[in-house]
C-alpha positions as CSV (number, residue, x, y, z in Angstrom):
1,X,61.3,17.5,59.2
2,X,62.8,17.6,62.1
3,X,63.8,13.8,64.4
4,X,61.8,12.2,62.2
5,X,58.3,14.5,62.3
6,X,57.1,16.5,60.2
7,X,56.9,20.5,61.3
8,X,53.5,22.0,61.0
9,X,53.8,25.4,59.2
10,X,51.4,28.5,59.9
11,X,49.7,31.1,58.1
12,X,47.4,30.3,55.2
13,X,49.7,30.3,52.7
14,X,50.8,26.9,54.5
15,X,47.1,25.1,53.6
16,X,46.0,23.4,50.3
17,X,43.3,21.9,48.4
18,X,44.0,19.3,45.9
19,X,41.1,18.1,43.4
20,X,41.5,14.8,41.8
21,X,40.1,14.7,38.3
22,X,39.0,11.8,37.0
23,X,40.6,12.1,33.7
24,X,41.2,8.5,32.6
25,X,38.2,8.3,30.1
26,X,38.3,9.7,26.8
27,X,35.0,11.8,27.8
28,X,31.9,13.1,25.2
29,X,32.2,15.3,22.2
30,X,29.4,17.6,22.0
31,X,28.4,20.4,19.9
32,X,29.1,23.9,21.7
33,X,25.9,25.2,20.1
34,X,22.4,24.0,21.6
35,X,20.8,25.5,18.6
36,X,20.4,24.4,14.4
37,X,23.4,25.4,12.9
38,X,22.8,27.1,9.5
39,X,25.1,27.5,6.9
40,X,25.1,29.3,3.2
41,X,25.4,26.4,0.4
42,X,27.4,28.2,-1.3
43,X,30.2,29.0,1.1
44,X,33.4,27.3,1.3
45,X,33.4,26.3,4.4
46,X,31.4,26.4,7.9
47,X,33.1,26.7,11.4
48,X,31.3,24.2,13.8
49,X,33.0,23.8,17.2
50,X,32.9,21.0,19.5
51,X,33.4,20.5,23.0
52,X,35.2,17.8,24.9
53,X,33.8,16.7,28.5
54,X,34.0,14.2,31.1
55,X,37.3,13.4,30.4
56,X,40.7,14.2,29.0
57,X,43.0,11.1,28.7
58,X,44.4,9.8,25.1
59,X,43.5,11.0,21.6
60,X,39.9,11.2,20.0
61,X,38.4,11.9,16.9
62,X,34.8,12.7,15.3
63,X,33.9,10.8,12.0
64,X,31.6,13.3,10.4
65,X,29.7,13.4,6.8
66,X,28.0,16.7,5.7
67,X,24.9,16.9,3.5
């Protein structure tokens, strides 16, 4: 800063882009797969992953049951 102004740098290292998220919802769960999920009864367990969107701001959870 020079007397009170700022100095305008050159070169294009000198030149930004900011994004602004809008991050202060929770967002969606979804499932990551579009399709039926099948699993063998008599397995142990079954890996189904979910996606968070829309949003990123404070904790959530998923209340499931299986049948």
């Amino acid at each position: 800063m020079e007397n009170g102004q700022y100095k305008k740098l050159d070169g294009k290292d000198a030149v930004t882009r900011v994004t602004i998220i809008d991050d202060d919802k929770p967002g969606q769960i979804y499932f990551e797969a579009t399709k039926n999920i099948k699993a063998i009864a008599t397995d142990s367990e079954c890996v189904i992953n979910l996606l968070r969107k829309n949003g990123s701001d404070g904790i959530v959870t998923v209340d499931y049951i299986t049948k």
